[in-house]
C-alpha positions as CSV (number, residue, x, y, z in Angstrom):
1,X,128.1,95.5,92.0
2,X,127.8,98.7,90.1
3,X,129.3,101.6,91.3
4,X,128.7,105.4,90.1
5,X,130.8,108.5,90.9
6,X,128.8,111.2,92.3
7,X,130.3,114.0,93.5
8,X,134.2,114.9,94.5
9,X,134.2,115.1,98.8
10,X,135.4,118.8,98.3
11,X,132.9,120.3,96.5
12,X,130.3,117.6,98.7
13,X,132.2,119.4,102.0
14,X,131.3,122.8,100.8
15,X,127.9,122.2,100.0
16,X,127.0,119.3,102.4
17,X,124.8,117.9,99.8
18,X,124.4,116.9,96.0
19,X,122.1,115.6,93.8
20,X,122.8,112.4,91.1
21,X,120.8,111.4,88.2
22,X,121.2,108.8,85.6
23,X,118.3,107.7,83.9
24,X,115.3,107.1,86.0
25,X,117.2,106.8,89.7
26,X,117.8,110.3,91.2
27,X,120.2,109.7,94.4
28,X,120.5,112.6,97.3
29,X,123.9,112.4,98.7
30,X,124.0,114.4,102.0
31,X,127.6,115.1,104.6
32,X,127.2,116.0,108.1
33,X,130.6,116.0,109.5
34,X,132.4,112.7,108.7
35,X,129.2,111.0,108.2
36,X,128.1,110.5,104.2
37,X,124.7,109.2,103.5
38,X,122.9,108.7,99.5
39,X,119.0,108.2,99.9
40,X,116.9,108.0,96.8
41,X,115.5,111.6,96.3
42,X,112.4,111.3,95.6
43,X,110.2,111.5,98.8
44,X,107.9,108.4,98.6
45,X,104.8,110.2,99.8
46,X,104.4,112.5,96.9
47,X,107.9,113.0,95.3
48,X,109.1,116.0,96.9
49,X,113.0,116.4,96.1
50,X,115.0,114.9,99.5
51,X,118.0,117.2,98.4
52,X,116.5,119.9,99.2
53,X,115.2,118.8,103.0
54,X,116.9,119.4,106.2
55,X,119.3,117.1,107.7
56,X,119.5,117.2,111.7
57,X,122.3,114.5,112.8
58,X,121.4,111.2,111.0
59,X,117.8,112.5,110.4
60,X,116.0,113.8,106.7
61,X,113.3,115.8,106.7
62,X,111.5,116.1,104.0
63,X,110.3,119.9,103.3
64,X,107.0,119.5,102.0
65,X,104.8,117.6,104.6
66,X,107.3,117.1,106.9
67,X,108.4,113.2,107.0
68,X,111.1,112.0,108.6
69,X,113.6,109.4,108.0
70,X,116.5,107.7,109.4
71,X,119.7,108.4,106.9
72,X,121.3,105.3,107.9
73,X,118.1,102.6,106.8
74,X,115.7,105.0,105.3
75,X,113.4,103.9,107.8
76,X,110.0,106.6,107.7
77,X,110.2,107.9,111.0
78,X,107.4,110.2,111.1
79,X,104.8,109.6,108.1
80,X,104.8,106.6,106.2
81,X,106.6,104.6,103.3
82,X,110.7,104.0,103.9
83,X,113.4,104.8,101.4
84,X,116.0,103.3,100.0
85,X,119.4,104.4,100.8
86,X,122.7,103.1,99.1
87,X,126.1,102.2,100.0
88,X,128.9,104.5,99.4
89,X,132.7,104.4,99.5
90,X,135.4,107.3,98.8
91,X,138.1,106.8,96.7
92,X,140.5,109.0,95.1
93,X,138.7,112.3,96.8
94,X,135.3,111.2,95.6
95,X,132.4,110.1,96.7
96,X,131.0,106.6,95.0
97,X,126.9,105.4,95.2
98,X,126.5,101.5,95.0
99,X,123.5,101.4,92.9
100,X,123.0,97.9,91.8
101,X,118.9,96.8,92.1
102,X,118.4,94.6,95.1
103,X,117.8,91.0,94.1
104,X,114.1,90.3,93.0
105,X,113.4,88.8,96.3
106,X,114.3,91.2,98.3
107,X,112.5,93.8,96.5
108,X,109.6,91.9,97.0
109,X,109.8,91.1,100.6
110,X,110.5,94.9,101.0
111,X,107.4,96.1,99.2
112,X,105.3,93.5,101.0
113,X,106.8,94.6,104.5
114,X,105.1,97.8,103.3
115,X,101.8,96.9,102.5
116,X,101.4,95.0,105.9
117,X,102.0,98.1,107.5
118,X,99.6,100.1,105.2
119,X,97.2,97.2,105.5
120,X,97.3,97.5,109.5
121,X,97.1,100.5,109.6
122,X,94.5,100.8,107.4
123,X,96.2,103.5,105.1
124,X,95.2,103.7,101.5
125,X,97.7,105.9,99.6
126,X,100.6,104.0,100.9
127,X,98.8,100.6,99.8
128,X,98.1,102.2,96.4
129,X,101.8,103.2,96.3
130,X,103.1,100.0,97.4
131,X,100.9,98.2,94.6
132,X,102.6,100.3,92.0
133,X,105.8,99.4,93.4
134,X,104.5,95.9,92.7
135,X,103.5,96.5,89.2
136,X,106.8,99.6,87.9
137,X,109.1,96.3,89.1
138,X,107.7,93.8,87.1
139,X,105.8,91.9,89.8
140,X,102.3,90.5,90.1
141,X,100.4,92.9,91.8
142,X,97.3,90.8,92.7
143,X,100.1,89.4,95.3
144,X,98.9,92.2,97.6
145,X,95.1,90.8,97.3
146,X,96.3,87.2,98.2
147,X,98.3,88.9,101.2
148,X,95.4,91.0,102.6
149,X,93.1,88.1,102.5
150,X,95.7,85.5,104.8
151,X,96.6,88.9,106.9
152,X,92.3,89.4,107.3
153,X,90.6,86.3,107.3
154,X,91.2,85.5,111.2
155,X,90.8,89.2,112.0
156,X,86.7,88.8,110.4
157,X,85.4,87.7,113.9
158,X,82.0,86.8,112.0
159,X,83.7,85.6,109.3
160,X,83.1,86.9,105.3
161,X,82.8,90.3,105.1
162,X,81.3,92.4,101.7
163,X,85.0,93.0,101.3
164,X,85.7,89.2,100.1
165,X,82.4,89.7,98.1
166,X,83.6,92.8,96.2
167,X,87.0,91.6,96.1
168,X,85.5,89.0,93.6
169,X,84.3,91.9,91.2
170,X,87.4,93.8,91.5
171,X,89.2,91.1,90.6
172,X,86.8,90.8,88.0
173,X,87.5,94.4,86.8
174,X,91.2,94.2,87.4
175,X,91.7,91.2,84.5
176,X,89.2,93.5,82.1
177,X,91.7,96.1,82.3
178,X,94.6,94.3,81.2
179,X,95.5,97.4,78.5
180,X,95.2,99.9,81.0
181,X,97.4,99.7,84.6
182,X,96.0,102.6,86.0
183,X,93.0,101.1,86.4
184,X,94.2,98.1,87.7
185,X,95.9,99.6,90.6
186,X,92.5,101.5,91.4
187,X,90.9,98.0,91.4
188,X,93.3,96.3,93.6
189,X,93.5,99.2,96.1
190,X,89.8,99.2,96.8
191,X,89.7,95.8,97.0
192,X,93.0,95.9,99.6
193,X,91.8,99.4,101.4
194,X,88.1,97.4,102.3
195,X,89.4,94.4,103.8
196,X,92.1,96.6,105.5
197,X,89.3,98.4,106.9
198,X,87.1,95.8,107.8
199,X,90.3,94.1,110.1
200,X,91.4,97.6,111.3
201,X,91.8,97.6,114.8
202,X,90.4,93.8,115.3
203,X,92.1,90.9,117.5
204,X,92.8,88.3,115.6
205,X,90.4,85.0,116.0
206,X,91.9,82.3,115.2
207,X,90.4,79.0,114.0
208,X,90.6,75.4,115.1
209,X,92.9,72.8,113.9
210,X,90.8,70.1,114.7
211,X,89.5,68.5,112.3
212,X,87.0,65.6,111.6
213,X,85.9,63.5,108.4
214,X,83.2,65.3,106.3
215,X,80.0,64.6,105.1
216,X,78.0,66.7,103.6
217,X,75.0,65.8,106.2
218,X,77.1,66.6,109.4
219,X,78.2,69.8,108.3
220,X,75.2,71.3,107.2
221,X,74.1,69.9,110.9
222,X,76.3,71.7,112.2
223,X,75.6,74.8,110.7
224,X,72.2,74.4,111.4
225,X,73.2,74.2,115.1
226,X,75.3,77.4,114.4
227,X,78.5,75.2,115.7
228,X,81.6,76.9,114.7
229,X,83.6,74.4,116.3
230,X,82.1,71.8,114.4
231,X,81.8,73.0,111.0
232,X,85.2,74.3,111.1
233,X,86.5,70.9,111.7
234,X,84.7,69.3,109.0
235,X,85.5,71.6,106.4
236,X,89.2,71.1,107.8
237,X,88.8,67.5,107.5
238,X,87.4,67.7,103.4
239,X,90.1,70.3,103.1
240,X,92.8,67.9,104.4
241,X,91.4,65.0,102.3
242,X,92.1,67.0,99.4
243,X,88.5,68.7,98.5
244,X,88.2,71.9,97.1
245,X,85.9,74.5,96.5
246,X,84.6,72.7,93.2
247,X,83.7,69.7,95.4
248,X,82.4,72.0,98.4
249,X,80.4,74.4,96.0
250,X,77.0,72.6,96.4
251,X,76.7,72.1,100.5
252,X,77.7,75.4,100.8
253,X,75.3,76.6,98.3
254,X,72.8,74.2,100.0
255,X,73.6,75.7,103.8
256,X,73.2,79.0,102.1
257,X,69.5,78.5,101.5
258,X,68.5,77.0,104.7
259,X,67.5,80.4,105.7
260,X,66.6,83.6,104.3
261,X,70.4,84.5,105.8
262,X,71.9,88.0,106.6
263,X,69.4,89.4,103.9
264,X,70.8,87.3,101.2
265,X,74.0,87.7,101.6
266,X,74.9,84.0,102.2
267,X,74.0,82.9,98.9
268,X,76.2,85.8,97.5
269,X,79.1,85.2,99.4
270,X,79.5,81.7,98.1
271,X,79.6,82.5,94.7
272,X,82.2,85.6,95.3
273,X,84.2,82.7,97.4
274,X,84.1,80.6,94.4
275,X,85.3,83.4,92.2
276,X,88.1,84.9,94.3
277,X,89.7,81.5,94.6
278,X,89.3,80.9,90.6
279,X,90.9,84.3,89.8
280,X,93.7,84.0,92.9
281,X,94.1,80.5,92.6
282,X,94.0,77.7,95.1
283,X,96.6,79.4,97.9
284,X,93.8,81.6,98.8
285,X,90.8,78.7,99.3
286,X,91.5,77.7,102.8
287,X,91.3,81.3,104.5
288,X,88.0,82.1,102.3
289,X,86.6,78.6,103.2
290,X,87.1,78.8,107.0
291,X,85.9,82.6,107.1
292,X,82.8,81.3,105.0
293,X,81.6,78.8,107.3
294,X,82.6,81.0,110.2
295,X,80.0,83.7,108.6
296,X,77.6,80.6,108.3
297,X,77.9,79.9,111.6
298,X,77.0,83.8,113.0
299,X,74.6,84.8,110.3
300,X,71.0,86.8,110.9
301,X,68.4,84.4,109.7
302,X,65.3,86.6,109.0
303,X,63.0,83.9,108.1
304,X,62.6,83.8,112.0
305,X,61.2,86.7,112.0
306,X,57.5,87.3,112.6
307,X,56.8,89.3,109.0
308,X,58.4,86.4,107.5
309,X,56.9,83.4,109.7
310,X,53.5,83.1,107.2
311,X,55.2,81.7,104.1
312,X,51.9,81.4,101.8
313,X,51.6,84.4,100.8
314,X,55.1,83.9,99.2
315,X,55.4,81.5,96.7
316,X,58.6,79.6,95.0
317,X,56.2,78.5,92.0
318,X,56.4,82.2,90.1
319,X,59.8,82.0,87.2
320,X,63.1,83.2,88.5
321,X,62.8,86.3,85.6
322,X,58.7,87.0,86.7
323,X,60.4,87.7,90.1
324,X,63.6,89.0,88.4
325,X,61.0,91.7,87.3
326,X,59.2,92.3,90.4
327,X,62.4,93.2,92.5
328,X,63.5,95.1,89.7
329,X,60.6,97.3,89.4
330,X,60.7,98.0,93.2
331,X,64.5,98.6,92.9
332,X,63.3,101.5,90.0
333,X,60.4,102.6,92.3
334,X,61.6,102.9,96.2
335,X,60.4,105.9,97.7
336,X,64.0,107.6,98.7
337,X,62.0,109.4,101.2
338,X,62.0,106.3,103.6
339,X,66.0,106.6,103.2
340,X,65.9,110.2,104.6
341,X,62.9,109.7,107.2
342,X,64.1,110.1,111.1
343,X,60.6,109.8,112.5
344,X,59.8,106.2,111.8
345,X,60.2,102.9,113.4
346,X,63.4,101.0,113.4
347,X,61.9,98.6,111.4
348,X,61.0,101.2,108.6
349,X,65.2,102.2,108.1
350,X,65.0,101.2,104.6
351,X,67.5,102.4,102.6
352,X,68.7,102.0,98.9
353,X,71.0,98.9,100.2
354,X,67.6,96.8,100.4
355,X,66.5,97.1,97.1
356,X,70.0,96.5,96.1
357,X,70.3,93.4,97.4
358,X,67.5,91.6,95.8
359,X,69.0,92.0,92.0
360,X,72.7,90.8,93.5
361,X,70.8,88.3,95.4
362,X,68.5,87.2,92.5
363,X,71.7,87.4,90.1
364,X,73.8,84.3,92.9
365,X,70.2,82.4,92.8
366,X,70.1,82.0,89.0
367,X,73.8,81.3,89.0
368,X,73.7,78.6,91.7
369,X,70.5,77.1,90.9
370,X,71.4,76.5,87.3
371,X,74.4,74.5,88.6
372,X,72.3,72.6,91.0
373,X,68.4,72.5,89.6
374,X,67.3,71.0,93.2
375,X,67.4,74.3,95.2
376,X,65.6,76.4,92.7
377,X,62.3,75.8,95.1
378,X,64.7,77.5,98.3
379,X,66.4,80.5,95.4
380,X,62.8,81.6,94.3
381,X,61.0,81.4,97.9
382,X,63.8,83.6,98.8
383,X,63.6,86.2,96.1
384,X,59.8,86.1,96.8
385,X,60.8,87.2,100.7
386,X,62.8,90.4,99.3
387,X,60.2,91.3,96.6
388,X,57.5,91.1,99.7
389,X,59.8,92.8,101.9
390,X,60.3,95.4,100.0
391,X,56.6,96.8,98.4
392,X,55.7,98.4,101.3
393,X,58.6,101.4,100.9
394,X,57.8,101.6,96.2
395,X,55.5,104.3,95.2
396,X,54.5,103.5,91.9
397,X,53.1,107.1,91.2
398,X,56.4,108.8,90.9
399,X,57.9,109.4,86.9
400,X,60.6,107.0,86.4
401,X,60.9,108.2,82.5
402,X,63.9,110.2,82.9
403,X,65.9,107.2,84.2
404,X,65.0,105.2,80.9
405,X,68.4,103.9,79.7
406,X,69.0,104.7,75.7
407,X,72.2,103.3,74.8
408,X,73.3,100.6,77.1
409,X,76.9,100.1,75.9
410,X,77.3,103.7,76.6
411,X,75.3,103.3,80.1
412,X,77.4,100.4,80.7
413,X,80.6,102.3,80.2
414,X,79.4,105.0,81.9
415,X,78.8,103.4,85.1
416,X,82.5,101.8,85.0
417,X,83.7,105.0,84.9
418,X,82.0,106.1,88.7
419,X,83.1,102.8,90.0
420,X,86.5,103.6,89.5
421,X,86.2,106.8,91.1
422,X,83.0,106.7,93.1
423,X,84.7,109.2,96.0
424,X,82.6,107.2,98.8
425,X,84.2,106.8,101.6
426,X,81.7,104.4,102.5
427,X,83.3,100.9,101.7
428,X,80.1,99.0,102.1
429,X,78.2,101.5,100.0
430,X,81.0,101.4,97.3
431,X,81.3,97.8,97.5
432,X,77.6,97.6,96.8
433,X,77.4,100.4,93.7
434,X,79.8,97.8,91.8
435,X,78.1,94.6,92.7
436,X,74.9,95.7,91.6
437,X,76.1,96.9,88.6
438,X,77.8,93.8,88.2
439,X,74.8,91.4,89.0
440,X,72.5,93.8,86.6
441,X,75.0,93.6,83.8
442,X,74.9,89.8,83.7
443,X,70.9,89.8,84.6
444,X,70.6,91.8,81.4
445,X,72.7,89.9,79.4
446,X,70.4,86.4,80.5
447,X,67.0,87.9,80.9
448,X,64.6,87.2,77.8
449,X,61.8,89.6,78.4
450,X,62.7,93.0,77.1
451,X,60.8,94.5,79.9
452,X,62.5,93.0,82.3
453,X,66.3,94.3,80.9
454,X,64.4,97.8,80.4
455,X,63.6,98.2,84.5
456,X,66.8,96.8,85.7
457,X,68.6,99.1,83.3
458,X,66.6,102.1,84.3
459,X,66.3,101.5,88.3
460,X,70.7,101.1,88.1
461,X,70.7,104.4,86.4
462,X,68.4,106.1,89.1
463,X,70.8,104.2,91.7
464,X,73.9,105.7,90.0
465,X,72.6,108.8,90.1
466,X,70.2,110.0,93.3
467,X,72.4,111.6,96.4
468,X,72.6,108.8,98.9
469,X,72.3,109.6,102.8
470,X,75.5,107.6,104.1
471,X,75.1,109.2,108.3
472,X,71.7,109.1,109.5
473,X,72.8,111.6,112.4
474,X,69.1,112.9,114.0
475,X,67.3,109.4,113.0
476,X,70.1,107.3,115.5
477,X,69.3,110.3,118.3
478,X,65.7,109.8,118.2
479,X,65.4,105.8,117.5
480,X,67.9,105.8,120.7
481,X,66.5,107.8,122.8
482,X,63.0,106.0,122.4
483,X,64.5,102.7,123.1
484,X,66.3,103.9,126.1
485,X,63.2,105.8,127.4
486,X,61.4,102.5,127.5
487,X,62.9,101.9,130.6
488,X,62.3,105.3,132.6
């Protein structure tokens, strides 16, 4: 134990409270009538001094935005984060602060307590404090990512979310930044703060124990079949027999391709699974694996659709960068106005999220199919879809010059830079805005035809850069209303 003398109880009588300071620690050391309490001084919101708040009975209150906390356990009564307090003893007419650190454990356990909260309740200042608290005490702060995901993963009633898929690519981000920890924390907050928002306010859904030995046939069966129950045992099965993702990669890739699924995202989300659990380690795989298939199980498949129904006019012959190309150039060319428009049909709400997906989706194909040649036929059909999908909403016409992109290092760095403080509080549009960058960043690096770099490059620049509707406010009144007047 380590104990400090603060303050003598006379001069701490007169005036009820005093502040001590050695090194780093600052301690506030209040007395309300026999009662002596030490708090650390610092308010953990935004480090207003403590000493200088108001003490009713046992309760601090903090003079800036008015928190509250409990003098005897430091317990935030009204705002947010807790505080530490100290033990204290007086001896020979002074007061004494116990201010040995709290064993390593401890600390941690605390600091996690608080990002559950902060993760509940969906708050992101407290998570970004909390993850600094991580990192100031010598801790691994990507602990807070492997939290959120076992705290979220039964909470995703539909199973992956884009916040698993751009938890990859902060992750990603996180381990680029090694030299610089501010960045880091920004990375780990966003990717906390989305999947904290994603499970805000959901029951949690919790998956079957059953279990039943796999085969690769009977679980993409059941997938097929959309049978939760099923596919969840199997996978519980291979996961109990000791398979892991490595083993799992292909039949998950293959069950991604079975459809044109949830616009692509299907494919995607196996190859973020794949890189979460290789950056986070093995502790995370069985929560991403069972809210993968779940998502397999619930996913759109748009190849239903009637647009779609007529596959010859797409074909899965054309070269993965010929069609690379092609989505790219409508990614540079979409008419914005569509994004805008409030007097077309629901099927015309195309926004800048549809010609996004394409590249990320075209970036998982190459990826995948280069692992596993034999679904190249399913990866191109698919790209083929989104490059049809998509021509009707490009006008060609407009001048794309002025997006050209000069020095690409520079562009590169540039972008990074908006990423890590893109001020959307979109997470779905933020999420997306570093996954395309991502995807187009390695699609550059792989593609052999110059042109093909050149319009990828350019359409990411206009991307980065053209105002975004995020609230289509009259076009939801007026597609409404016309559905609802159908039946009057």
């Amino acid at each position: 134990m380590s104990w400090e003398r603060v303050v003598s109880l006379q001069e701490l009588e007169q005036k009820t409270n005093a502040l001590f300071k050695k090194g780093s620690k600052h301690i506030a050391v209040f007395k309300m009538g026999s009662d002596i309490w030490a708090i650390d001084n610092r308010c953990p919101h935004q480090g207003y001094p403590l000493v200088q708040g108001a003490v009713e009975e046992c309760v601090l209150t903090c003079s800036w935005h008015n928190w509250k906390f409990d003098m005897r356990t430091g317990k935030c009564l009204t705002g947010g984060d807790n505080v530490r307090t100290y033990p204290i003893k007086v001896e020979e007419s002074f007061v004494w602060v116990e201010v040995s650190e709290p064993f390593k454990e401890e600390l941690t356990q605390t600091i996690l307590e608080g990002l559950k909260t902060a993760f509940t309740k969906a708050k992101y200042g407290r998570a970004s404090r909390e993850l600094a608290r991580l990192y100031f005490n010598g801790m691994d702060p990507t602990l807070a990512v492997k939290k959120s995901i076992e705290w979220s993963y039964e909470k995703f009633k539909e199973g992956t979310t884009h916040a698993y898929a751009a938890c990859a690519d902060w992750l990603r981000f996180y381990f680029e930044n090694i030299s610089n920890p501010e960045n880091q924390i920004i990375c780990l907050t966003e990717a906390v703060d989305h999947m904290a928002d994603d499970a805000f306010g959901q029951s949690l859904v919790a998956y079957s124990k059953e279990a039943e030995p796999f085969s690769e046939e009977a679980f993409i069966s059941a997938i097929e079949a959309q049978d939760e129950k099923k596919a969840i045992a199997l996978l519980q099965g291979a996961l109990g027999a000791g398979f892991h993702f490595k083993q799992l990669e292909k039949v998950f890739t293959h069950a991604a391709l079975m459809h044109y699924n949830d616009f692509g995202h299907a494919l995607i989300y196996v190859i973020k699974t794949g890189t979460v659990i290789e950056l986070l380690g093995k502790e995370v795989e069985r929560f991403l694996l069972l809210s993968l298939t779940r998502a397999f199980c619930h996913m759109t498949r748009e190849d239903l659709l009637t647009e779609f129904k007529d596959t010859s006019k797409y074909s899965s012959q054309n070269s993965y960068e010929s069609l690379l190309e092609a989505n790219a150039k409508n990614f540079l060319y979409f008419d914005s106005r569509f994004e805008a428009a409030y007097d077309k049909p629901v099927s015309d709400n195309v926004g800048w999220l549809d010609f996004t997906h394409p590249i990320t989706f075209a970036n998982a194909v190459r990826v995948q199919c280069q692992k596993y040649p034999e679904f190249w036929k399913q990866g191109l059909l698919q790209l083929s879809f989104f490059q049809g999908r998509n021509l009707p909403y490009v006008d060609t016409a407009q001048n794309v010059s002025s997006w050209a992109v000069k020095n690409k290092d520079h562009f590169f760095a540039q972008c990074v830079e908006k990423i890590l403080d893109h001020g959307m509080n979109d997470r779905t549009q933020a999420a997306h805005l570093l996954k395309t960058f991502c995807a187009v960043k390695e699609e550059v690096g792989y593609a052999q035809n110059e042109a093909t770099q050149k319009m990828l490059l350019a359409a990411l620049n206009r991307y980065f850069h053209v105002p975004i509707k995020l609230k289509h406010v009259r076009r939801a009144a007026r597609q409404n209303m016309s559905l609802v007047a159908k039946d009057f």
